[in-house]
N, C-alpha and C positions, 0 to 999 in steps of 0.2 A: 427573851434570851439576848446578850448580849455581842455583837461582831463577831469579839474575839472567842465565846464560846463554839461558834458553828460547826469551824473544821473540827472539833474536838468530836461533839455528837456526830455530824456525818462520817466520820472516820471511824468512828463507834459505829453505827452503823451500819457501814462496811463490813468491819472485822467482825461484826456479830453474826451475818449473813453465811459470810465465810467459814465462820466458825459450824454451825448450824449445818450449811452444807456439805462439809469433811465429815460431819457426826451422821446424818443420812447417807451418803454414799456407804459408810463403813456397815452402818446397819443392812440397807439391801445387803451386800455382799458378802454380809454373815461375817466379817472380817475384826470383830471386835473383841474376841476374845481375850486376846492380850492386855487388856485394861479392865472388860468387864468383870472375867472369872475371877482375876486375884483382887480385887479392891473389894470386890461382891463376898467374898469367900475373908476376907481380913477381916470386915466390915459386922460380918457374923458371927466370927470368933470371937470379937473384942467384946459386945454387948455385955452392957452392965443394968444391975437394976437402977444405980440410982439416974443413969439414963436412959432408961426406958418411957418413965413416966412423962420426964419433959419432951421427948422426941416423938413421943405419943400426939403431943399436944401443940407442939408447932405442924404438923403432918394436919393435923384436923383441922387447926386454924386458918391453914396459908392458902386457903381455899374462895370456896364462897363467902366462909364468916370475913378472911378480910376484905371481899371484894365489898361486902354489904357496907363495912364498918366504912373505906377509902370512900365508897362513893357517894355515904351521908355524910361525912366530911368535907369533900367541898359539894353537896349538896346546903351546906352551912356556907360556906365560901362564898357560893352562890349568893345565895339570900344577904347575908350581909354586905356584900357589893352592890348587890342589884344587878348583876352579871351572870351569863348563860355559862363564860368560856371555864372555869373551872369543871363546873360539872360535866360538861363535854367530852374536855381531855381525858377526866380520870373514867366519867360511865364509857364513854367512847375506844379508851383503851383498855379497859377492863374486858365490854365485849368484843371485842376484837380479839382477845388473846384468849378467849373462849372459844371463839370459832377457828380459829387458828388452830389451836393445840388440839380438839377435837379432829379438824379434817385432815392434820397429821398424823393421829391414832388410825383414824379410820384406812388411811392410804397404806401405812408401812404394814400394819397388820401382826405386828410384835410382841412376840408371846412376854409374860412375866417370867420373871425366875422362876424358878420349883417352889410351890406352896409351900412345903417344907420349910422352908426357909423365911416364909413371912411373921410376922409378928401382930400384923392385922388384917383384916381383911379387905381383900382388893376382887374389882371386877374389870376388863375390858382390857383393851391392849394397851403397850406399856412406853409408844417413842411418839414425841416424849415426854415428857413428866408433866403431865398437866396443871398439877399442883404446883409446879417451880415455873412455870412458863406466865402464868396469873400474878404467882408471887414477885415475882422479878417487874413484868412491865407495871403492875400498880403500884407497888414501891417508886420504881424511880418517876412513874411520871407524878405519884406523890411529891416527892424530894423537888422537882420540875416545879410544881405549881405553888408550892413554899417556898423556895426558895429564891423565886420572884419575889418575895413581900416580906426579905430575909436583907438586911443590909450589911450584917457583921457576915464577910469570907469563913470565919472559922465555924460559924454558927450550918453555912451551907455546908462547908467539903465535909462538915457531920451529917447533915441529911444526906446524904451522899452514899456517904463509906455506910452508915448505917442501914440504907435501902440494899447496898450492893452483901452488905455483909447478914443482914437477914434472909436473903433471897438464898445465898452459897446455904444460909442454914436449913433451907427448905429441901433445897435439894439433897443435900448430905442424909435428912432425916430419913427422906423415901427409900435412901439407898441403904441406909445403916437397918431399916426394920422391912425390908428385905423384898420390897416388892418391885423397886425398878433396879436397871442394873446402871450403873456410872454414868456411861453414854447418855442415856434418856435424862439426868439430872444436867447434865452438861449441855444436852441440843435444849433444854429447856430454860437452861441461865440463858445461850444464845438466843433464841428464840424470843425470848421474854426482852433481852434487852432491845432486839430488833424493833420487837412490835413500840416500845415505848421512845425510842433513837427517832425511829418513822414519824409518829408522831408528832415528836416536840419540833423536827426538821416542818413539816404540813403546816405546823403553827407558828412557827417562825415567820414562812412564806406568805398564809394568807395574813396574818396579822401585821407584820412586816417590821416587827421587833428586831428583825435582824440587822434589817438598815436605819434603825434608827438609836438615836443615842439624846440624852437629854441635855439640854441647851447649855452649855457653856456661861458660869454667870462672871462675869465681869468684877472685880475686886478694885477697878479705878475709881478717884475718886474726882467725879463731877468736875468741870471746869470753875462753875459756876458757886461751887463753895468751896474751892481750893484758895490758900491763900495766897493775895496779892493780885487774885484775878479781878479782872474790872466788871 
């Protein structure tokens, strides 16, 4: 990670925290309805067949299938380096945002929408979205570990917007086929950025990529075959 990227991720960091923690307060307090009901309730109305089937299939993919798929990729990473830190970051953050988002299920205790309303089948409590809180941290600290070994800017702010804008799809899915309500997609983008923010800031630190920067190379030319020198 570069200097100048730091404040960016801890500031991220931050605001994910915060964000996360305004979405749990509001849930104890049962005080969400002003967001959840009508988005939940639009969300349901609008369903279409011909998005059914793909929203079907991000919902089921953004799970374990992609944690399995990120973490044999830089389990690849790995191997072709000869390096531990790839597979690390992404297996490391991957479970991390499994136990996370599990011992947040378990705490809030938050019932699903009305079955009624679902479109597949779901079990266990619903803050929050465990699916979007996985999706979210293995993406970007994907986007993280490529785009270290990424030279072209435009090449990364698409890893990037890509990780961040697949994650918003994950969530959206859960919420459109009717089993979490807004909130839990929302504390799960947070949640998810958190866990991967944390992260890349702990490797920043022990690694110390933060303070370091690559040598300066020198464009003079030698005394010694310049002309007229002696």
């Amino acid at each position: 990670m570069s200097r100048s990227a730091v404040p960016l991720v801890v500031a991220t960091l931050l605001v994910s925290l915060i964000a996360f923690a305004v979405c749990a307060g509001l849930v104890l307090e049962r005080e969400t309805g002003f967001v959840d009901e009508p988005v939940l309730n639009g969300a349901v109305e609008h369903r279409a067949a011909a998005l059914d089937g793909p929203m079907k299939v991000v919902t089921h993919a953004s799970k374990y299938p992609l944690l399995f798929v990120t973490v044999l990729g830089a389990l690849l990473v790995s191997w072709r380096e000869r390096a531990w830190r790839p597979l690390l970051l992404v297996g490391g953050t991957g479970a991390l945002s499994v136990a996370l988002a599990t011992l947040a299920k378990e705490t809030t205790d938050r019932h699903r929408p009305p079955s009624a309303l679902w479109a597949i089948p779901e079990e266990g409590f619903c803050f929050p979205s465990r699916h979007t809180v996985i999706a979210t941290a293995v993406l970007l600290i994907l986007a993280y570990v490529i785009g270290e070994r990424v030279a072209s800017r435009a090449v990364r702010a698409a890893l990037w917007g890509g990780a961040l804008a697949c994650s918003v799809l994950v969530g959206a899915s859960r919420v459109y086929l009717g089993v979490h309500w807004a909130t839990d997609a929302l504390a799960g983008l947070a949640l998810g950025a958190s866990i991967a923010t944390a992260v890349m800031t702990a490797d920043a630190l022990v690694t110390g990529t933060a303070h370091s920067a690559p040598p300066e190379t020198s464009h003079d030319i030698p005394s010694e075959v310049r002309p007229g020198a002696p």
